[in-house]
LUMVEXLO-818453 format. One record per residue (C-alpha): x, y, z; residue in three letters; residue number from 1. Coordinates in steps of 0.5 Angstrom, whole numbers. Example, Ala and Ser with C-alpha at 12.3 -4.5 7.8 and 13.67 -1.06 7.14 Angstrom:
REM residues 2
<rec X="25" Y="-9" Z="16" type="ALA" seq="1"/>
<rec X="27" Y="-2" Z="14" type="SER" seq="2"/>
REM end
This chain:
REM residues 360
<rec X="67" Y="17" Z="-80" type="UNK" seq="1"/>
<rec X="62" Y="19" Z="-76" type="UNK" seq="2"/>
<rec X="56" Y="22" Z="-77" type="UNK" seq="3"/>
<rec X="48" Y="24" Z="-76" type="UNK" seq="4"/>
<rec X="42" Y="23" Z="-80" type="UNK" seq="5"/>
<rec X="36" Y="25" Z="-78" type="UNK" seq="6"/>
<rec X="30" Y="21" Z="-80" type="UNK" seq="7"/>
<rec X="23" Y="24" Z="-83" type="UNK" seq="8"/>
<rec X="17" Y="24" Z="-79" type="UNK" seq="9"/>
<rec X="21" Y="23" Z="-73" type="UNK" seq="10"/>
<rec X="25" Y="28" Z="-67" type="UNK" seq="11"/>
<rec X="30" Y="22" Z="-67" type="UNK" seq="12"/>
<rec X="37" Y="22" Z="-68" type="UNK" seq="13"/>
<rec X="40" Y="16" Z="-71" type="UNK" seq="14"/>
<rec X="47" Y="14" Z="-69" type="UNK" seq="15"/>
<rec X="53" Y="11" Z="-73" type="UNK" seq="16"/>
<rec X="59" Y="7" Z="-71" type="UNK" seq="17"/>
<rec X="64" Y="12" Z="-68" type="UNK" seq="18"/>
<rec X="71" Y="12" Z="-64" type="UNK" seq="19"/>
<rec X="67" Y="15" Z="-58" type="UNK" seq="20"/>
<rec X="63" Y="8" Z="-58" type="UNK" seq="21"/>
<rec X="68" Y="5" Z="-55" type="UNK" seq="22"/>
<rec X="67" Y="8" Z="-49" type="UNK" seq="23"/>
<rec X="59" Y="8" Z="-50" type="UNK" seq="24"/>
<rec X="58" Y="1" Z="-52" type="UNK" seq="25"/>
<rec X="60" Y="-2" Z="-45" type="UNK" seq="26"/>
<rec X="57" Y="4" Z="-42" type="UNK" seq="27"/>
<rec X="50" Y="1" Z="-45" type="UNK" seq="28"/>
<rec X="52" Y="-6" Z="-44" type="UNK" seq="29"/>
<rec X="52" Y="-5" Z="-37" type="UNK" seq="30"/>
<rec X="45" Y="-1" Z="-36" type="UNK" seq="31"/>
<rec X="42" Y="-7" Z="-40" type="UNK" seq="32"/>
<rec X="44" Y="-12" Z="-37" type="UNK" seq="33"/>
<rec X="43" Y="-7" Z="-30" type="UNK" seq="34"/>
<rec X="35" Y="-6" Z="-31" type="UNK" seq="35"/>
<rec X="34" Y="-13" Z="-33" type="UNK" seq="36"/>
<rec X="37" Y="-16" Z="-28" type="UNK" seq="37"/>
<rec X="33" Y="-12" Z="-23" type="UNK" seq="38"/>
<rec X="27" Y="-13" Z="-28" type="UNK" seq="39"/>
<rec X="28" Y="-21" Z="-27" type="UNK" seq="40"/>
<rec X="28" Y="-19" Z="-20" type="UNK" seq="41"/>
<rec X="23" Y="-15" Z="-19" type="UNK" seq="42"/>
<rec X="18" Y="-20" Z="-23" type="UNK" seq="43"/>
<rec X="21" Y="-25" Z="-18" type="UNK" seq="44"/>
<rec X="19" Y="-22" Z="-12" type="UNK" seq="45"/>
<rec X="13" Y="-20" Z="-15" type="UNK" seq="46"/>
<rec X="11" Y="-27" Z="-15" type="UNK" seq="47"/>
<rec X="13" Y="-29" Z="-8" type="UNK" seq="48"/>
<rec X="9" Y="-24" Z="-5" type="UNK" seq="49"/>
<rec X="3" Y="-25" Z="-9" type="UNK" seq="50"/>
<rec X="3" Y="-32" Z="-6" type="UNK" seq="51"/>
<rec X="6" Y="-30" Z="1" type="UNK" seq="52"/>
<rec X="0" Y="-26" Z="0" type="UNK" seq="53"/>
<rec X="-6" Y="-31" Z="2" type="UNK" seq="54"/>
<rec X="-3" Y="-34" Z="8" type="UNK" seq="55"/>
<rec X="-2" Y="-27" Z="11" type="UNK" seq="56"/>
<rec X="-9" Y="-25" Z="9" type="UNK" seq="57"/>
<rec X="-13" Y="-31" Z="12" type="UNK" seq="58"/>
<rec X="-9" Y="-30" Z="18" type="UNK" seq="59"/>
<rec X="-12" Y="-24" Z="19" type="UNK" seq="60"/>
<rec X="-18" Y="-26" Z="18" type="UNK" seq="61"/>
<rec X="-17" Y="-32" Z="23" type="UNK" seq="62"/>
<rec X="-16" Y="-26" Z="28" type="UNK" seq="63"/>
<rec X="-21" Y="-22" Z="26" type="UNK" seq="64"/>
<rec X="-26" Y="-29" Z="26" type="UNK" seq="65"/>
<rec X="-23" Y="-31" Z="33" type="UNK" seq="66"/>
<rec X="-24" Y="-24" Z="36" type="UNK" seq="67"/>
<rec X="-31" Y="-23" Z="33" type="UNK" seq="68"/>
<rec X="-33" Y="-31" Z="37" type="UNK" seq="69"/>
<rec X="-30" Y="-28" Z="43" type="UNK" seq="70"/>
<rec X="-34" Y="-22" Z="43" type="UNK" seq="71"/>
<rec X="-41" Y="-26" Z="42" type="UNK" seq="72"/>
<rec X="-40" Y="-30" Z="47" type="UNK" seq="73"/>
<rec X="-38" Y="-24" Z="52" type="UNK" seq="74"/>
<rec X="-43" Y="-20" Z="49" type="UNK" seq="75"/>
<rec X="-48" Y="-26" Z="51" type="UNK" seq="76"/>
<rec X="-44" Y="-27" Z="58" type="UNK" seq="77"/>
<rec X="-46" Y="-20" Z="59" type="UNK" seq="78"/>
<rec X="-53" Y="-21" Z="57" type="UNK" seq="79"/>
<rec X="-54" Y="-26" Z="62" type="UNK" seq="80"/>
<rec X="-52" Y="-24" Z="68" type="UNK" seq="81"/>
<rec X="-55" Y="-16" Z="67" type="UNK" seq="82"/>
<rec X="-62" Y="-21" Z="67" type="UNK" seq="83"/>
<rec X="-60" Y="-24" Z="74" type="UNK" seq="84"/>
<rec X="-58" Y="-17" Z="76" type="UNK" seq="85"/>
<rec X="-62" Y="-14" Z="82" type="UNK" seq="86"/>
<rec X="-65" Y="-9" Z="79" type="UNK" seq="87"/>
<rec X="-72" Y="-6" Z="76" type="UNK" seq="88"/>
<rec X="-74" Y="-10" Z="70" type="UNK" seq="89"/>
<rec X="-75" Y="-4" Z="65" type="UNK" seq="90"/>
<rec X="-66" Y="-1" Z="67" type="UNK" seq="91"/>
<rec X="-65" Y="-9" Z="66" type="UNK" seq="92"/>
<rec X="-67" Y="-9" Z="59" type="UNK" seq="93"/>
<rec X="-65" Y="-3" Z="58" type="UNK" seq="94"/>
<rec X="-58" Y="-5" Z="59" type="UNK" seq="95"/>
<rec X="-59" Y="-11" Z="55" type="UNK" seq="96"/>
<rec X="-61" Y="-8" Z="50" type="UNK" seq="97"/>
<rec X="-55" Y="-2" Z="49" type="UNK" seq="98"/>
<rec X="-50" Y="-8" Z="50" type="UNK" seq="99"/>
<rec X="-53" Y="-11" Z="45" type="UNK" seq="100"/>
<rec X="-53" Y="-4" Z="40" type="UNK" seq="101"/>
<rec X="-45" Y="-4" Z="42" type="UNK" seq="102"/>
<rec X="-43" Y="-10" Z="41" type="UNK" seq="103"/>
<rec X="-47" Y="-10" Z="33" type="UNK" seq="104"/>
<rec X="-44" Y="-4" Z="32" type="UNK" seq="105"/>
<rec X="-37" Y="-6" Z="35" type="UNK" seq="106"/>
<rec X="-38" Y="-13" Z="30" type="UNK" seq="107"/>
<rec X="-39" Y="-9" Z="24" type="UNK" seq="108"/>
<rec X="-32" Y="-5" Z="25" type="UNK" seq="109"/>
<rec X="-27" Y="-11" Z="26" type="UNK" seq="110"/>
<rec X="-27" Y="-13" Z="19" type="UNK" seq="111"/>
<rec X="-22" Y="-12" Z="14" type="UNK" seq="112"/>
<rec X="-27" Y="-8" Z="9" type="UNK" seq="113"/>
<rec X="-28" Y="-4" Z="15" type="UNK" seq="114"/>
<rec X="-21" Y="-3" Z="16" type="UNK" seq="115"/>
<rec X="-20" Y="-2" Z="9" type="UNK" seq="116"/>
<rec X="-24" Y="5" Z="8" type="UNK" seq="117"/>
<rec X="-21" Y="7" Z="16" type="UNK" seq="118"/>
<rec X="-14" Y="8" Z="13" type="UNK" seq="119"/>
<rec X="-18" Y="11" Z="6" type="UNK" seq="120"/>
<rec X="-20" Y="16" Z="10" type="UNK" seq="121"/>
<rec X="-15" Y="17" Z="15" type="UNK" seq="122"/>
<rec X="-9" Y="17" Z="8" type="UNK" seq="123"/>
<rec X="-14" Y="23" Z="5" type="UNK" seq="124"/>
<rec X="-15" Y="26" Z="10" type="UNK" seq="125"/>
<rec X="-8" Y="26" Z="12" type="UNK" seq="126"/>
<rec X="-6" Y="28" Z="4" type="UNK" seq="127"/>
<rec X="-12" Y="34" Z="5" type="UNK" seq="128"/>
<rec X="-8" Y="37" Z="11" type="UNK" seq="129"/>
<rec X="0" Y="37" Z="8" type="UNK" seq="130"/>
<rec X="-3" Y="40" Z="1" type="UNK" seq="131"/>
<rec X="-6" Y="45" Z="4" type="UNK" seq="132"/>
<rec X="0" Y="47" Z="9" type="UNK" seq="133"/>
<rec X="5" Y="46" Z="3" type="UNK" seq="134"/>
<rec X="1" Y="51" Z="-2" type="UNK" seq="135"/>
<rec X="2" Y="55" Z="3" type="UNK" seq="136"/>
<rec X="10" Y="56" Z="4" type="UNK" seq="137"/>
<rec X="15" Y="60" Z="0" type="UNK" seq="138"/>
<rec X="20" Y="57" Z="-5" type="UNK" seq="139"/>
<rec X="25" Y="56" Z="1" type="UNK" seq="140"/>
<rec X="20" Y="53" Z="6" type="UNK" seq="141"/>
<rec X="18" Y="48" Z="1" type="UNK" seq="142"/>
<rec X="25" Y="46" Z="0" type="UNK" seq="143"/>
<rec X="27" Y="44" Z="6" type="UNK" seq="144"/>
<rec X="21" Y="40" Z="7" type="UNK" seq="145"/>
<rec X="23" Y="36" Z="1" type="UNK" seq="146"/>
<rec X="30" Y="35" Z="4" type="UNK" seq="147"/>
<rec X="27" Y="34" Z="11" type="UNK" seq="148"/>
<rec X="24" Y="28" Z="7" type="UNK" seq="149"/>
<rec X="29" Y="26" Z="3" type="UNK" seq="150"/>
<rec X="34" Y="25" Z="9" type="UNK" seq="151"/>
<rec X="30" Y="22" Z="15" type="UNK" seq="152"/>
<rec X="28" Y="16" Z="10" type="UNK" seq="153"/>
<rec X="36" Y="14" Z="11" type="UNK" seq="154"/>
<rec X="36" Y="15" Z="18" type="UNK" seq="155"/>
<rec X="29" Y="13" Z="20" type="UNK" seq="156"/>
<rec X="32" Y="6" Z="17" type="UNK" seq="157"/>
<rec X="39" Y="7" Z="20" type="UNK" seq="158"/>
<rec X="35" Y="8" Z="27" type="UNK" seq="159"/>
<rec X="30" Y="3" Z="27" type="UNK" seq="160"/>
<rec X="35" Y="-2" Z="25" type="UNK" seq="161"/>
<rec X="40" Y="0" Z="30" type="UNK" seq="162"/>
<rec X="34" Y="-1" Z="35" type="UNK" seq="163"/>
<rec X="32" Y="-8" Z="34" type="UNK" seq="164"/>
<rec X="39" Y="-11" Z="33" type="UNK" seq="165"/>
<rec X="41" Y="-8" Z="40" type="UNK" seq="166"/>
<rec X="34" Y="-11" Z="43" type="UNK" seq="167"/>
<rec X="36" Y="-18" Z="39" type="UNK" seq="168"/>
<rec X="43" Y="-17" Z="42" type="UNK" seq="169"/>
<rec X="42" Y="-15" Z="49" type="UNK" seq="170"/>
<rec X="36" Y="-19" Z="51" type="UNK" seq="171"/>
<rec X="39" Y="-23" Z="56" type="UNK" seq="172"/>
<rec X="41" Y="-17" Z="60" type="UNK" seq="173"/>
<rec X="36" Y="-12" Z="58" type="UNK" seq="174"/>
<rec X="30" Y="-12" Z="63" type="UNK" seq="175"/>
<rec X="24" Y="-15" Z="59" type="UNK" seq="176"/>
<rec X="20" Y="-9" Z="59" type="UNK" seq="177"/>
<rec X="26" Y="-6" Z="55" type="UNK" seq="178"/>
<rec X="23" Y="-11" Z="49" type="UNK" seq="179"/>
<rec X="17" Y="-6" Z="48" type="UNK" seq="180"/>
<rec X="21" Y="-1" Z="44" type="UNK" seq="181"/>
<rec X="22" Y="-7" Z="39" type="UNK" seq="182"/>
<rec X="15" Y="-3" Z="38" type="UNK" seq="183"/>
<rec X="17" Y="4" Z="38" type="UNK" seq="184"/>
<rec X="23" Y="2" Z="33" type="UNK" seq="185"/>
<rec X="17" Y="-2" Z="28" type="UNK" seq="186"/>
<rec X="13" Y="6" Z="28" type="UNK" seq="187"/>
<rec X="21" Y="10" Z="27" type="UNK" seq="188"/>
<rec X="21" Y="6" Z="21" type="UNK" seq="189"/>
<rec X="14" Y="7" Z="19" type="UNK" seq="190"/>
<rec X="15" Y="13" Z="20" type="UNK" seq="191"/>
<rec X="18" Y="14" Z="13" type="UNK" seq="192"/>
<rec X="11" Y="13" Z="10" type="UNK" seq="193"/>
<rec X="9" Y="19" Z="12" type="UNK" seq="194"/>
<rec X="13" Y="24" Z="9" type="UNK" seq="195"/>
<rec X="11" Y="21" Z="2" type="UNK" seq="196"/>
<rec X="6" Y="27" Z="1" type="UNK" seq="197"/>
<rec X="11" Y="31" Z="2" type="UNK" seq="198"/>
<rec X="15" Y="31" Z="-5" type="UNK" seq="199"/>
<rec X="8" Y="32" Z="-10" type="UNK" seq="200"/>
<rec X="5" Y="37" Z="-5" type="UNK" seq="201"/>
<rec X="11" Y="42" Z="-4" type="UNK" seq="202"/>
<rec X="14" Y="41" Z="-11" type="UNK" seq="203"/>
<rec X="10" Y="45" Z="-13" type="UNK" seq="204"/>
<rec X="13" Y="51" Z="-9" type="UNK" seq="205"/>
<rec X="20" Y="49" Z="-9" type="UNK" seq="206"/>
<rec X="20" Y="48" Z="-16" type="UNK" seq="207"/>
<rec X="20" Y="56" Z="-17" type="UNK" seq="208"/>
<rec X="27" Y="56" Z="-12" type="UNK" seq="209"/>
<rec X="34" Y="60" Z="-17" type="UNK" seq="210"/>
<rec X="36" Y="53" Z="-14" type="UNK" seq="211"/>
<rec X="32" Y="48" Z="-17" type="UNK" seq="212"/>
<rec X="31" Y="53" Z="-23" type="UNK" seq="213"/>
<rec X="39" Y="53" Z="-24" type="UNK" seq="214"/>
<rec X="39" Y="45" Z="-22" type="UNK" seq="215"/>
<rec X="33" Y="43" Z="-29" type="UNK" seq="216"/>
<rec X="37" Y="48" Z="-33" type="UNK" seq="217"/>
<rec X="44" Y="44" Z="-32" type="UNK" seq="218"/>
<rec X="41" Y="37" Z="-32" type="UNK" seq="219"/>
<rec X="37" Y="39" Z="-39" type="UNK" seq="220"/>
<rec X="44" Y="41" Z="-42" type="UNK" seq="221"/>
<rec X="47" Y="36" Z="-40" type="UNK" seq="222"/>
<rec X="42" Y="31" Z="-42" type="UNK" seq="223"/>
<rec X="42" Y="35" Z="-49" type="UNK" seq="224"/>
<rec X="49" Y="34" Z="-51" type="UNK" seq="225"/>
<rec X="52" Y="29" Z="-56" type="UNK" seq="226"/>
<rec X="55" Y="23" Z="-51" type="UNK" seq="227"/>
<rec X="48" Y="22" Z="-46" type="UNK" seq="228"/>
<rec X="44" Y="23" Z="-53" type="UNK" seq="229"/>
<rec X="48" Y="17" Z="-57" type="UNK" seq="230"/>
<rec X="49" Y="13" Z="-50" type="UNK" seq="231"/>
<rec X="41" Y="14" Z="-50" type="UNK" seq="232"/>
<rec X="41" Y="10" Z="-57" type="UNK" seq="233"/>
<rec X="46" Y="5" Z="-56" type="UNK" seq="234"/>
<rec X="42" Y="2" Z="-50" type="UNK" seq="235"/>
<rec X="36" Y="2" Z="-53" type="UNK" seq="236"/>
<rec X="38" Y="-2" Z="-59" type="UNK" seq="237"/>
<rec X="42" Y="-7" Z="-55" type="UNK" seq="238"/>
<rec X="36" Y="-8" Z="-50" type="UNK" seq="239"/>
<rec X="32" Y="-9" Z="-58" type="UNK" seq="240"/>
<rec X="37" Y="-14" Z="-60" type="UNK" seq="241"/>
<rec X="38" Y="-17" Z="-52" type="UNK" seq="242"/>
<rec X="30" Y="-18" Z="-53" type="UNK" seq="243"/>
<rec X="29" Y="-21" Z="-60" type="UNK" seq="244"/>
<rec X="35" Y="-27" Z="-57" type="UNK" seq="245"/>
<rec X="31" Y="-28" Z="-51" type="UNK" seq="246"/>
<rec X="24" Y="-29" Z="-57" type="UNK" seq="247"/>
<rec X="29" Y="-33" Z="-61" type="UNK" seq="248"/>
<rec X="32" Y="-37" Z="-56" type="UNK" seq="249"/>
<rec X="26" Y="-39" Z="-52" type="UNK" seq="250"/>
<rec X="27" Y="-36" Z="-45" type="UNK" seq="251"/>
<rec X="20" Y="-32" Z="-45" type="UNK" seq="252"/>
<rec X="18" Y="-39" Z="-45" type="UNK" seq="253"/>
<rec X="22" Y="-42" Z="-40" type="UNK" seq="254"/>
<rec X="21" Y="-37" Z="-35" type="UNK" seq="255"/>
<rec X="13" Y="-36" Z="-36" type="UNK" seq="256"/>
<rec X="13" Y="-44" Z="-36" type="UNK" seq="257"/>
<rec X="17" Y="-43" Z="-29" type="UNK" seq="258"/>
<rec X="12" Y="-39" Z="-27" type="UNK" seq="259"/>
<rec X="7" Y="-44" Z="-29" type="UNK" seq="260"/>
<rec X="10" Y="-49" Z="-25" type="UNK" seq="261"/>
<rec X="11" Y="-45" Z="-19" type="UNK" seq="262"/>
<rec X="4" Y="-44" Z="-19" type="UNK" seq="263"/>
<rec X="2" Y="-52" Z="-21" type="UNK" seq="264"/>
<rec X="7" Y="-53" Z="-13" type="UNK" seq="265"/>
<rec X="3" Y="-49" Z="-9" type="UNK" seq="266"/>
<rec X="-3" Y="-50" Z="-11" type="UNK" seq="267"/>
<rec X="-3" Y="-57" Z="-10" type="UNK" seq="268"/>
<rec X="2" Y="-57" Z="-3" type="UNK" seq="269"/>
<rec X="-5" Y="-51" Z="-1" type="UNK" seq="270"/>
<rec X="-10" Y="-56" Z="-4" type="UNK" seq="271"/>
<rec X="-7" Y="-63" Z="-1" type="UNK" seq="272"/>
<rec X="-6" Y="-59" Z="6" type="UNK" seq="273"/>
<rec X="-14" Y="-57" Z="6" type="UNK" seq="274"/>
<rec X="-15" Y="-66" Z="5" type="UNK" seq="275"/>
<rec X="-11" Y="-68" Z="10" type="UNK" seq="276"/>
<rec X="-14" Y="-61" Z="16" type="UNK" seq="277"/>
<rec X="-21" Y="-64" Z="13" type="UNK" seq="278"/>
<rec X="-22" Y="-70" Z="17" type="UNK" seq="279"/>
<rec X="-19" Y="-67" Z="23" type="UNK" seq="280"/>
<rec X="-24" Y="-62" Z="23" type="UNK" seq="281"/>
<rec X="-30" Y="-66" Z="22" type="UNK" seq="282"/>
<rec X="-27" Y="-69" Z="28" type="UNK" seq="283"/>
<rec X="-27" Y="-63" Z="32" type="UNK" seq="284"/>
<rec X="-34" Y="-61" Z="30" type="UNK" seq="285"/>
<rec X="-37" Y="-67" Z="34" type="UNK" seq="286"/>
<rec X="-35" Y="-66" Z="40" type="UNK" seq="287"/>
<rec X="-39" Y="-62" Z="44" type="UNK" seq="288"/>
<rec X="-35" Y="-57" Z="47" type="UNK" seq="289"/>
<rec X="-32" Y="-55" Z="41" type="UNK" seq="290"/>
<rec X="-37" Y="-57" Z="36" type="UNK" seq="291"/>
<rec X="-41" Y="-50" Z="35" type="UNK" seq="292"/>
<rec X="-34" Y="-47" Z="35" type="UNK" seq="293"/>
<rec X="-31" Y="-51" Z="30" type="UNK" seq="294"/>
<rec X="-37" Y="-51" Z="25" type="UNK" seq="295"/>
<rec X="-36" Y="-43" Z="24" type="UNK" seq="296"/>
<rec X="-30" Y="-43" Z="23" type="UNK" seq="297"/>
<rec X="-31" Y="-49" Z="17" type="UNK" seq="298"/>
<rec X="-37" Y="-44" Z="14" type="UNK" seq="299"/>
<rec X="-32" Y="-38" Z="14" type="UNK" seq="300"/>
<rec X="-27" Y="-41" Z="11" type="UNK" seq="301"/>
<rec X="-31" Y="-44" Z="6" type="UNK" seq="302"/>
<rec X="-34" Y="-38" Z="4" type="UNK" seq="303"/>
<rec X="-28" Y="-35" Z="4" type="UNK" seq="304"/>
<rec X="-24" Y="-40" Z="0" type="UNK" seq="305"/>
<rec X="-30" Y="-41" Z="-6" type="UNK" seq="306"/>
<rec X="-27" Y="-34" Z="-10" type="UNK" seq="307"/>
<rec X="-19" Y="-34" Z="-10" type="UNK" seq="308"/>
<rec X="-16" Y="-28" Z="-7" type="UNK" seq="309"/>
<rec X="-13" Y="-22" Z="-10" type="UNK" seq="310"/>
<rec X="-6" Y="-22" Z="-12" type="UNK" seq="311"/>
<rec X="-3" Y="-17" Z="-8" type="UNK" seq="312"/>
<rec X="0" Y="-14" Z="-15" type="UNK" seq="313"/>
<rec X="-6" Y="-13" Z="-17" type="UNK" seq="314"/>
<rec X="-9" Y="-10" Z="-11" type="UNK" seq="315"/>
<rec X="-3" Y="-6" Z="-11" type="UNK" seq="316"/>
<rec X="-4" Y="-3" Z="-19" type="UNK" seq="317"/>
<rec X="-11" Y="-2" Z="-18" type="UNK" seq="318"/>
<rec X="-9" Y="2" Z="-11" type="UNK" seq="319"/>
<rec X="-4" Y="6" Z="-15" type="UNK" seq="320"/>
<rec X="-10" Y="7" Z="-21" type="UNK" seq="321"/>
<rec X="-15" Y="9" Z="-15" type="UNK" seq="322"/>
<rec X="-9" Y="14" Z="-11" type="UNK" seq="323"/>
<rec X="-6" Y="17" Z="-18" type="UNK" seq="324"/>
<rec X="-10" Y="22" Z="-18" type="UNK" seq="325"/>
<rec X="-10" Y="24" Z="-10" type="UNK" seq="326"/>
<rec X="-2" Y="25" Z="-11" type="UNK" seq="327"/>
<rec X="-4" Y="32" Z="-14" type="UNK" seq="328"/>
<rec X="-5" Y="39" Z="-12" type="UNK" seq="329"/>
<rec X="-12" Y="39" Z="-17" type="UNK" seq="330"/>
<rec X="-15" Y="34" Z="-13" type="UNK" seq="331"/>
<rec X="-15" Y="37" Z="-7" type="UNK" seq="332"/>
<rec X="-15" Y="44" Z="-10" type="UNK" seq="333"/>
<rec X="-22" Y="42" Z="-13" type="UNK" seq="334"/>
<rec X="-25" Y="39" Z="-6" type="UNK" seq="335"/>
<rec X="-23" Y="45" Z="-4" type="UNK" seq="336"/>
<rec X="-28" Y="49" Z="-7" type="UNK" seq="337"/>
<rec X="-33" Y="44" Z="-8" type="UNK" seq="338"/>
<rec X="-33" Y="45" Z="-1" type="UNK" seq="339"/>
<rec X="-33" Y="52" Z="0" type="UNK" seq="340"/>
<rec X="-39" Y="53" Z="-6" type="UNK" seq="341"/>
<rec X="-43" Y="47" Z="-2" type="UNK" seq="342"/>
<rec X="-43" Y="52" Z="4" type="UNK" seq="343"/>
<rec X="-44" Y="58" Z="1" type="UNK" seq="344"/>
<rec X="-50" Y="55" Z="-3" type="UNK" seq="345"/>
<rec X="-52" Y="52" Z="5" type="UNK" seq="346"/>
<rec X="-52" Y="59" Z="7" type="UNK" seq="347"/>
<rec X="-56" Y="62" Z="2" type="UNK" seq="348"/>
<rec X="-61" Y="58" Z="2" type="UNK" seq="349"/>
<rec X="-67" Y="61" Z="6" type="UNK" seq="350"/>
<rec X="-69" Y="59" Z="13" type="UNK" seq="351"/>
<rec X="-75" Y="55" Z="14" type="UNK" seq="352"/>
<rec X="-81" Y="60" Z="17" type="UNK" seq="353"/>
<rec X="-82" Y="59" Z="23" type="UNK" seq="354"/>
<rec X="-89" Y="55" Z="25" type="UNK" seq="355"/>
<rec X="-95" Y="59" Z="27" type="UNK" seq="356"/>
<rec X="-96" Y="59" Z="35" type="UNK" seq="357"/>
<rec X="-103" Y="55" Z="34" type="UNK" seq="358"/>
<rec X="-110" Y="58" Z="35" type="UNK" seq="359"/>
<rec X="-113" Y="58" Z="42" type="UNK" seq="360"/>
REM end
């Protein structure tokens, strides 16, 4: 016999066994071992990007490196031939002197923290202007623009995928400068990334739409009845029980000493890579045309090995803890009027009085 009871205390519901479990019970068998499958393989490649991470990151900062060496010494050639140049001695140095300002101000831009607060600005920026334009658009208006962003994800995909496999499988026929499109197919798949803003700012004004009205209506019955809510139950006691087997059987531990391992090999492969460049490197920095060159390099490199590098993930949730807010109308709602109150007060405050002509 089938039967509720309602437990005190809670809002929960608390299900017996029953002829309909025959269907609901492999219902929740399948979802958990779904979400743990996909849970593991998250975790795992989680894991493998904050190690490819690293690499990545000291390539870019190989390139930033090099380009910065090679604007020293473009920025002194310039110098120097400006001081041979037939010219009065003031406009010489005058021109010494504003390459030497452009190159310390081009310098101090190529760098990663310098690249890093560009894109902060250009994302809220960008974010600033789809919220102020989405506030603006009727319930109808801010739906298409949410299925115009949930259609050209696809597509943007499918199309860029496509691009690059006909670039790969007709590059001994195509003419090579055809091969630039292998960058126009990168932005169509990127492209995506820019309809992003486009849920949290047009929710809003499409949530008033009888259609969507009608579509929340639908889901909160079908979600309120018997069936999803006994279903509901049923996978959370298989996954508490999936849990206390894996607690029980030791596989929390075998996967965290898996990690472990994994963590121990790479560090060791990195550390036995550093030993065996070593001595190539102090060989390198003998010589005299490339002494100089090599020397900055091992300082930088140095310097940048002392303090590990941020995993990727964590970068990731402090990106997602710092963004969190910004994916809101109130956050931008409230600049707005900080703003707005910042020029008022700036146009109510007096101007100064203008000075008195002097004495004659």
């Amino acid at each position: 016999m089938v039967h509720d009871e309602q437990r005190t205390g809670e809002t929960r519901r608390v299900f017996h066994a029953g002829i309909d479990d025959a269907a609901i019970l492999p219902l929740a068998a399948l979802g958990v071992v779904g979400k743990t499958l996909l849970r593991w393989a998250w975790e795992l490649i989680v894991h493998i990007v904050d190690f490819i991470w690293p690499i990545l990151l000291q390539i870019v900062r190989f390139v930033m490196f090099t380009l910065r060496i090679l604007g020293d010494g473009i920025s002194a050639l310039l110098r120097f031939i400006i001081k041979y140049l037939p010219l009065p001695l003031g406009r010489r140095q005058s021109w010494r002197e504003a390459v030497a300002r452009a190159w310390s101000w081009l310098r101090r831009k190529i760098s990663y923290k310098a690249f890093e607060e560009w894109v902060h600005h250009l994302f809220e920026d960008g974010m600033a202007w789809t919220f102020r334009t989405c506030r603006k658009l009727s319930p109808t208006g801010a739906l298409l623009v949410i299925l115009l962003a949930i259609v050209w994800v696809p597509v943007s995909f499918t199309a860029a995928t496509a691009v690059h496999a006909w670039l790969i499988a007709d590059a001994a026929s195509l003419p090579k400068w055809m091969q630039i499109f292998h960058v126009v197919a990168a932005v169509l798949a990127k492209s995506k990334l820019l309809m992003l803003p486009a849920y949290p700012a047009a929710w809003p004004q499409a949530k008033r739409h009888p259609i969507v009205q009608a579509a929340l209506r639908a889901w909160r019955w079908v979600a309120s009845l018997r069936f999803f809510d006994k279903l509901s139950y049923r996978f959370g006691q298989i996954e508490s029980a999936l849990e206390r087997a894996v607690v029980a059987t030791g596989l929390d531990r075998a996967w965290r000493a898996l990690g472990r391992a994994i963590n121990a090999t790479l560090t060791a492969i990195d550390t036995a890579f550093r030993a065996a460049l070593r001595p190539i490197v102090n060989f390198l920095a003998k010589l005299p045309l490339t002494s100089s060159v090599v020397r900055s390099y091992a300082a930088h490199y140095d310097r940048a090995g002392e303090a590990p590098p941020q995993r990727l993930s964590q970068k990731i949730k402090e990106f997602y803890r710092r963004w969190e807010l910004k994916f809101t109308p109130a956050y931008y709602e409230a600049k707005e009027k900080e703003k707005a109150e910042a020029a008022r007060m700036a146009a109510a405050r007096p101007a100064p009085a203008p000075e008195a002509p002097p004495a004659t």
